[in-house]
C-alpha atoms as a printed R data frame, in Angstrom:
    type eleno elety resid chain resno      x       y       z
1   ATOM     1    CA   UNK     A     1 26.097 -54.001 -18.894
2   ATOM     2    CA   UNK     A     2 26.916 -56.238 -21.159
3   ATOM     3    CA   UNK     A     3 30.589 -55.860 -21.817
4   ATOM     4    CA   UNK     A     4 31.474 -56.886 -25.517
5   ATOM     5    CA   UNK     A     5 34.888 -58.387 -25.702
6   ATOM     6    CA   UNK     A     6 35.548 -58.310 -29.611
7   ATOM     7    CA   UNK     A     7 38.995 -60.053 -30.335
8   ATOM     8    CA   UNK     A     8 40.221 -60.986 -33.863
9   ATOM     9    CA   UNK     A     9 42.889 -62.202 -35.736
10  ATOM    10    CA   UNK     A    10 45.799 -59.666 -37.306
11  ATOM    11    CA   UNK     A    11 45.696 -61.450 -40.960
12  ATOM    12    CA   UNK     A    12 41.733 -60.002 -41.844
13  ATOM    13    CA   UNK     A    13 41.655 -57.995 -44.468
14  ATOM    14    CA   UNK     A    14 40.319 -54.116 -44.294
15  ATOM    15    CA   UNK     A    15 38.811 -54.671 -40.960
16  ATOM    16    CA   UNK     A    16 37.501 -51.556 -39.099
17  ATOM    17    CA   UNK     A    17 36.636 -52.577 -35.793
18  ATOM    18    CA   UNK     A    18 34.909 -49.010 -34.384
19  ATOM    19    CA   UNK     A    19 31.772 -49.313 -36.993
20  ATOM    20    CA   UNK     A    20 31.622 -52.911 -35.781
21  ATOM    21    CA   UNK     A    21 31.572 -52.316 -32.154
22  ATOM    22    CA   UNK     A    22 28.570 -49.560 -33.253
23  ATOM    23    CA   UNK     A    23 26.757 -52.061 -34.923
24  ATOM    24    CA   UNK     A    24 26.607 -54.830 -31.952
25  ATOM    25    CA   UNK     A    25 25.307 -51.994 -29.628
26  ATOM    26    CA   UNK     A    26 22.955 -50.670 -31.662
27  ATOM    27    CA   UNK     A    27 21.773 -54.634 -31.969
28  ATOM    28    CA   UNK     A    28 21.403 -54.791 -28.505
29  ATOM    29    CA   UNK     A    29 19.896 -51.459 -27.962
30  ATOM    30    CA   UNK     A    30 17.106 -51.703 -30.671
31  ATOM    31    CA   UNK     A    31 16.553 -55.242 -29.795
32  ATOM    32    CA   UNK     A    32 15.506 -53.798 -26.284
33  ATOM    33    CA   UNK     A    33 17.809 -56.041 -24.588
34  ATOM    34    CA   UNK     A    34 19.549 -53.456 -22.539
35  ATOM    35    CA   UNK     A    35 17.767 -51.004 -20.516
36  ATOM    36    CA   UNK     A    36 20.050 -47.876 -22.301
37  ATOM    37    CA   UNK     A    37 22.443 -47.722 -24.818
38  ATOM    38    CA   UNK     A    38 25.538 -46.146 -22.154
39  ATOM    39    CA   UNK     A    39 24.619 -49.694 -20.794
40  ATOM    40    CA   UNK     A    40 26.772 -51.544 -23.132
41  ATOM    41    CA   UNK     A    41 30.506 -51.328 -23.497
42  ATOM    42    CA   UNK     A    42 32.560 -52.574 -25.902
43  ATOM    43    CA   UNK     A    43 36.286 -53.379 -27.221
44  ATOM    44    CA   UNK     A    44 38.112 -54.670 -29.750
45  ATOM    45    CA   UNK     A    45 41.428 -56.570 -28.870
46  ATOM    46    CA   UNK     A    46 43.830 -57.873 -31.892
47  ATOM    47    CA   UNK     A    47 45.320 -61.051 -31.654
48  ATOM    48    CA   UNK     A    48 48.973 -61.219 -33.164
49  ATOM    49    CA   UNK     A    49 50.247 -64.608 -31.382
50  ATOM    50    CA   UNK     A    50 47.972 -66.590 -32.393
51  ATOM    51    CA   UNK     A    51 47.202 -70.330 -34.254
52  ATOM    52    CA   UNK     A    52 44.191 -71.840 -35.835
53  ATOM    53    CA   UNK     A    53 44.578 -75.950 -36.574
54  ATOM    54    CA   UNK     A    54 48.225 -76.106 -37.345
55  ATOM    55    CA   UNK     A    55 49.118 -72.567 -38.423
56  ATOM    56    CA   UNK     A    56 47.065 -72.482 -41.651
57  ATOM    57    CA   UNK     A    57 47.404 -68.884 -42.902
58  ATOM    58    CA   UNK     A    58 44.215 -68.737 -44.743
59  ATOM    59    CA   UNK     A    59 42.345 -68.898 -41.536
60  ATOM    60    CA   UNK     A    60 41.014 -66.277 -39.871
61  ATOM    61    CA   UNK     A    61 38.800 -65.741 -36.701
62  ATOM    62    CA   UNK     A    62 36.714 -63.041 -34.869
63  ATOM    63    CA   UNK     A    63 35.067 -63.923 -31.716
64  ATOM    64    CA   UNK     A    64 33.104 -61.849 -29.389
65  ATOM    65    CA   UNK     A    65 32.334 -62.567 -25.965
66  ATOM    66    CA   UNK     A    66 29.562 -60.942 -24.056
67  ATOM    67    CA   UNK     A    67 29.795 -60.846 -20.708
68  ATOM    68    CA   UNK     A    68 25.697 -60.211 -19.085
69  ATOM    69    CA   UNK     A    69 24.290 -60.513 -15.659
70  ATOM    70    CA   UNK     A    70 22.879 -63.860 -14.314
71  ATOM    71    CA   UNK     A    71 19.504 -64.282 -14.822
72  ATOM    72    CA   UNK     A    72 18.150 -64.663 -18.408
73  ATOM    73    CA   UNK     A    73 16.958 -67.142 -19.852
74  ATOM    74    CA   UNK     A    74 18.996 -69.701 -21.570
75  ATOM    75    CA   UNK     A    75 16.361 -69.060 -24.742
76  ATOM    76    CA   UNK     A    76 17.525 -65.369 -24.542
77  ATOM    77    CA   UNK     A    77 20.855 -66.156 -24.647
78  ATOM    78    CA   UNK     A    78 20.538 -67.285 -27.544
79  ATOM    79    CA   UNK     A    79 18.602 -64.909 -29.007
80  ATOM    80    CA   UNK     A    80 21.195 -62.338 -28.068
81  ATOM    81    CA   UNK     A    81 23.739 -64.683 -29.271
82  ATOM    82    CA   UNK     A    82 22.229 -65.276 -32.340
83  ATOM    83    CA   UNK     A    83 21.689 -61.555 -32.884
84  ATOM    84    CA   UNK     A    84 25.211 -60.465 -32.535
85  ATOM    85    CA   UNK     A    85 26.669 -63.421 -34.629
86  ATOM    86    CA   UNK     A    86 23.990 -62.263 -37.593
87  ATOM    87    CA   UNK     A    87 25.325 -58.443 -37.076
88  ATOM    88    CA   UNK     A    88 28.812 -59.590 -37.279
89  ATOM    89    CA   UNK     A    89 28.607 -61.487 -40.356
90  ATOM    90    CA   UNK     A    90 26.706 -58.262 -41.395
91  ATOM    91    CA   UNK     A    91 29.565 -55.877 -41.117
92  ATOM    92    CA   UNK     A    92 32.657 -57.392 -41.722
93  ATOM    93    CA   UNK     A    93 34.611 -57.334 -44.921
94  ATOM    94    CA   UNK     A    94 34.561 -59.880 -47.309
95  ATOM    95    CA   UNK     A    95 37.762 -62.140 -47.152
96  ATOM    96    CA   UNK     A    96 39.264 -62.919 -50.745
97  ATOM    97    CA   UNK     A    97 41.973 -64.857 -49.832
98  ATOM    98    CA   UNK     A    98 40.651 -66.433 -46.308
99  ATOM    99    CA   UNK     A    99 38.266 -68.332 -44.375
100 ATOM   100    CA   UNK     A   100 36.925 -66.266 -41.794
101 ATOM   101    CA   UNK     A   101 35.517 -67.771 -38.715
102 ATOM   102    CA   UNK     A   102 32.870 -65.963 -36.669
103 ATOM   103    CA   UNK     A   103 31.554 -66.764 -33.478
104 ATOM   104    CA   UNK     A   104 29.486 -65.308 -29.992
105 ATOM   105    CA   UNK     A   105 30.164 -67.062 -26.489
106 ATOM   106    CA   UNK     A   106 27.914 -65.806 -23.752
107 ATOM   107    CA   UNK     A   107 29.677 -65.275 -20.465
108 ATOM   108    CA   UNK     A   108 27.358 -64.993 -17.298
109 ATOM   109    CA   UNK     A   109 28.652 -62.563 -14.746
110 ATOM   110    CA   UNK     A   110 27.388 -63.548 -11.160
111 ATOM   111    CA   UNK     A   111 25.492 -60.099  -9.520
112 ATOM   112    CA   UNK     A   112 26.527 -61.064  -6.000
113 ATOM   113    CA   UNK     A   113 30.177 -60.353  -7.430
114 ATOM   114    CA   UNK     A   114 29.742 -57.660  -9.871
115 ATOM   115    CA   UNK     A   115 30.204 -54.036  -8.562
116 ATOM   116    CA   UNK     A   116 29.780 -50.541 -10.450
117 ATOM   117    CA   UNK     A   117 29.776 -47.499 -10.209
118 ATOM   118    CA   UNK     A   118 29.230 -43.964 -11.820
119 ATOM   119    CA   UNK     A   119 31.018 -41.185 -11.113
């Protein structure tokens, strides 16, 4: 825990999502926000039906949703948040013929509902 749900638009340019999904764990681990770094999973999805406004095709979008456990604080939300959004505009490519839209959305998972297990 916390899941990383990375999706994205097909139309960004030289976009290599694996280093990506590196980078936001390595965020959260050295940012001591999860307790180990097997704690955090994450995936990249790519959108191909997709439209942003009214089909402009020099729009592009990445957005990653993190799914945690209830019970931080709404102040470290947004610190985690923050974080991630800062890594992401870190490590992707430059667009040179696009706007590229990032953005985080923090998902609370409820604990009484959750279940896991290793085996």
């Amino acid at each position: 825990m916390p899941h990383i749900h990375l999706e994205y638009s097909d139309n960004i340019e030289n976009l290599e999502t694996k280093p990506i999904l590196l980078a936001l764990n390595k965020a959260l681990v050295e940012g001591v926000y999860v307790g180990s770094a097997n704690d955090v999973k994450s995936r990249a999805i790519c959108q191909h039906d997709y439209v942003i406004g009214f089909g402009d095709a020099s729009q592009a979008y990445v957005h990653a949703k993190v799914s945690l456990l209830t019970g931080r604080s709404v102040e470290l939300q947004q610190e985690i948040s923050q974080l991630l959004l800062t890594t992401l505009e870190q490590h992707l490519p430059k667009q040179s013929q696009m706007s590229l839209q990032i953005c985080v959305e923090i998902l609370e998972m409820q604990k009484a509902t959750y279940s896991k297990k290793i085996i």
